[in-house]
C-alpha positions in Angstrom: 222.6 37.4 112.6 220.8 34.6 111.0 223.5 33.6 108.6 225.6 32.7 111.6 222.9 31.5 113.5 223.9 27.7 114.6 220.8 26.0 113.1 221.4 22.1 113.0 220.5 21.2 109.4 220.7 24.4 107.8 223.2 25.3 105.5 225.6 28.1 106.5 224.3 31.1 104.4 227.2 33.1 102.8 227.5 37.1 104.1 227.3 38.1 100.5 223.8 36.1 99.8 221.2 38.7 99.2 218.4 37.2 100.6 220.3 36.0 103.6 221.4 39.6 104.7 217.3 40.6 103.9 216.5 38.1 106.3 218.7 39.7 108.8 217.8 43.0 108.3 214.1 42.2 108.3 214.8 40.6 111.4 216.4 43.4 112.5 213.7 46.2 111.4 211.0 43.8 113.1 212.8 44.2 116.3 212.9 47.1 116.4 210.1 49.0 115.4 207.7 45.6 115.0 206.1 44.4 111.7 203.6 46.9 111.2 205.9 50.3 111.7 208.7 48.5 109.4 208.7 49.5 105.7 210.3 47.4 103.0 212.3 50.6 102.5 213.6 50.2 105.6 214.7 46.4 105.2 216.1 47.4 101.8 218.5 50.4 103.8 219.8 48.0 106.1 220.4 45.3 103.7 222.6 47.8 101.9 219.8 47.6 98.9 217.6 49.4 97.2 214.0 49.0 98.0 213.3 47.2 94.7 215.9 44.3 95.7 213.8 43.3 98.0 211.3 41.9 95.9 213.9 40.5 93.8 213.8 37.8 96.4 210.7 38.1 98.8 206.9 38.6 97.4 206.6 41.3 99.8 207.5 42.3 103.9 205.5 39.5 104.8 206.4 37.2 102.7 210.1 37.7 104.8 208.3 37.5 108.1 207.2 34.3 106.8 210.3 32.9 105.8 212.0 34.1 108.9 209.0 32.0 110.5 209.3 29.0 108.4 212.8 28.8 109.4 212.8 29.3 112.6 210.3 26.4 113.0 211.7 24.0 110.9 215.2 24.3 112.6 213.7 24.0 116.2 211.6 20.8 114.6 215.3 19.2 113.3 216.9 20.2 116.6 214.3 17.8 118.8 213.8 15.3 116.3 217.7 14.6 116.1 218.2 15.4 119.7 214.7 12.8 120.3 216.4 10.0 118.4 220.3 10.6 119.6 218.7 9.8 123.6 219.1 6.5 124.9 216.0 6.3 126.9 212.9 8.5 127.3 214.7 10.4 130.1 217.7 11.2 128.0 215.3 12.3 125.2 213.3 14.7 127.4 216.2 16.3 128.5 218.0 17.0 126.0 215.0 18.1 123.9 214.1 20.5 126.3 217.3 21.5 127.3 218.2 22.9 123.3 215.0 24.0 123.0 215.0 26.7 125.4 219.1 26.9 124.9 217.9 28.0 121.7 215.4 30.7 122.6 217.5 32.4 124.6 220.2 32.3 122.5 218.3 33.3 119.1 216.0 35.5 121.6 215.2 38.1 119.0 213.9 35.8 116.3 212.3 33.6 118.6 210.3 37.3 119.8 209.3 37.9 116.3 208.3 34.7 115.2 205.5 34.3 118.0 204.3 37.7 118.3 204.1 38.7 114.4 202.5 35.3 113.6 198.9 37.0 113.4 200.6 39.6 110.7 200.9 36.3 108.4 198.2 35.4 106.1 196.3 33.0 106.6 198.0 30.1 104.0 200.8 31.0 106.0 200.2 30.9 109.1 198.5 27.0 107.9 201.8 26.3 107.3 203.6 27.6 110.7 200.8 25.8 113.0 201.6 22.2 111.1 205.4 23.0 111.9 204.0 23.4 115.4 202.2 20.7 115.3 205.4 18.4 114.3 207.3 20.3 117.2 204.7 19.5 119.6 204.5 15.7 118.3 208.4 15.2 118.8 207.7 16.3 122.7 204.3 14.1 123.0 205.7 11.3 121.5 208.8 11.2 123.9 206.3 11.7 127.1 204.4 8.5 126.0 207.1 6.4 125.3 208.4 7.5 128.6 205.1 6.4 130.6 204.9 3.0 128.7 208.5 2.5 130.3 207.3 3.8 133.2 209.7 6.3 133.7 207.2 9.3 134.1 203.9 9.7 135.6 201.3 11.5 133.2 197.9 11.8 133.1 197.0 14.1 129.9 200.3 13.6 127.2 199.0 16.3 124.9 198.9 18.9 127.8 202.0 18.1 129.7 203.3 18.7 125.8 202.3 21.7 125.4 203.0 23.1 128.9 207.0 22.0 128.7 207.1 23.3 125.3 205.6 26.5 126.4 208.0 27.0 129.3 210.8 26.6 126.7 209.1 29.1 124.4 209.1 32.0 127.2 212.3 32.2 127.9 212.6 34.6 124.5 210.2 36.9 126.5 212.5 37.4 129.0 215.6 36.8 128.2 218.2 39.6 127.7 221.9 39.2 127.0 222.8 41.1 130.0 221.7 39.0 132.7 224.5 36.4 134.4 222.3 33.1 133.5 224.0 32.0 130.1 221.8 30.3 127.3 223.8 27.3 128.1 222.8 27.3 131.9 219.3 27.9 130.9 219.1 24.9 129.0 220.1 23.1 131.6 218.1 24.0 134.2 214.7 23.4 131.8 215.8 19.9 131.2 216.1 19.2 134.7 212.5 21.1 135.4 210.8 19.5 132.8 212.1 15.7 133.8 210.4 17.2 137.5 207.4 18.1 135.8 206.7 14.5 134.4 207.9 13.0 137.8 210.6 11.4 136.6 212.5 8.9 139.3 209.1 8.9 140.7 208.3 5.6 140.2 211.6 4.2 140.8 211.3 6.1 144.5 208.1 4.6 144.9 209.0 0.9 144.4 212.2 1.8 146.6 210.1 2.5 149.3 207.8 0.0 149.0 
């Protein structure tokens, strides 16, 4: 449900807000039957509204794909940016950004699904808007990579590539995650922040000058 979805810096949507519960049927409808084979009829019957409510509040079905994008985005950019600053060191950073970023995709699996395989169902001002929020996401992750090689703490030749590799990995695991499975979102997280410090070679140096 997105009103109860635990989005750092997002106000908690009340069950009663129209537009919230069209946002969670939307996100419900696109699930199910994808973008295309949804009608706003159909969003309208699970919202409990009649089709014309829908544009009381969204310009049309893909204006609420968009919005359900947008958002989706912008609390993923406010999760690594707080979770970036909060770290004491680069390795703390790295961590913990990648560890909440693919705790979040498997726990918010179903939006996550929609929001990167509907993206080319957005227009095109839209989907400007989406790639910038990307763009921010994958600056957050650079940005922490760099500042750990200038402390020497990881080994990495190409900053905007090793980006968008651990950011990718995190991104997946909304492919292929399922709620039935024994690995909880919480353990998943874990064990990406712990893979990703491996895949900047973390401790590396430090093992190095040991051994020297």
């Amino acid at each position: 449900m997105l009103s109860t979805m635990s989005i750092p810096g997002r106000a908690e949507l009340a069950p009663t807000d129209a537009a919230a519960r069209l946002m969670e049927a939307a996100a419900d409808a696109f699930a199910a039957k994808g973008f295309h084979a949804t009608t706003t009829r159909d969003i309208a019957s699970r919202a409990g509204l009649s089709p014309a409510g829908v544009y009381v509040h969204f310009a049309s079905k893909e204006d609420l794909l968009f919005q359900l994008s947008r958002e989706g985005h912008e609390a993923a950019r406010t999760m690594l940016v707080a979770a970036a600053e909060a770290a004491h060191s680069p390795t703390d950073a790295l961590r913990a950004i990648m560890r909440q970023f693919a705790q979040w995709h498997a726990e918010h699996f179903r939006v996550a699904r929609i929001v990167q395989y509907e993206f080319q169902n957005l227009t095109p001002e839209h989907r400007e808007t989406v790639l910038a929020l990307r763009k921010d996401i994958d600056r957050v992750a650079q940005d922490v990579i760099r500042a750990g090689v200038a402390t020497g703490e990881f080994v990495v030749d190409d900053v905007p590539e090793t980006a968008l590799a651990l950011l990718s990995m995190a991104v997946d695991v909304a492919r292929w995650y399922d709620p039935e499975i024994k690995r909880t979102p919480g353990a998943i997280g874990r064990a990406y922040g712990e893979l990703g410090l491996r895949l900047v070679g973390a401790g590396h140096c430090a093992r190095r000058d040991s051994s020297s």
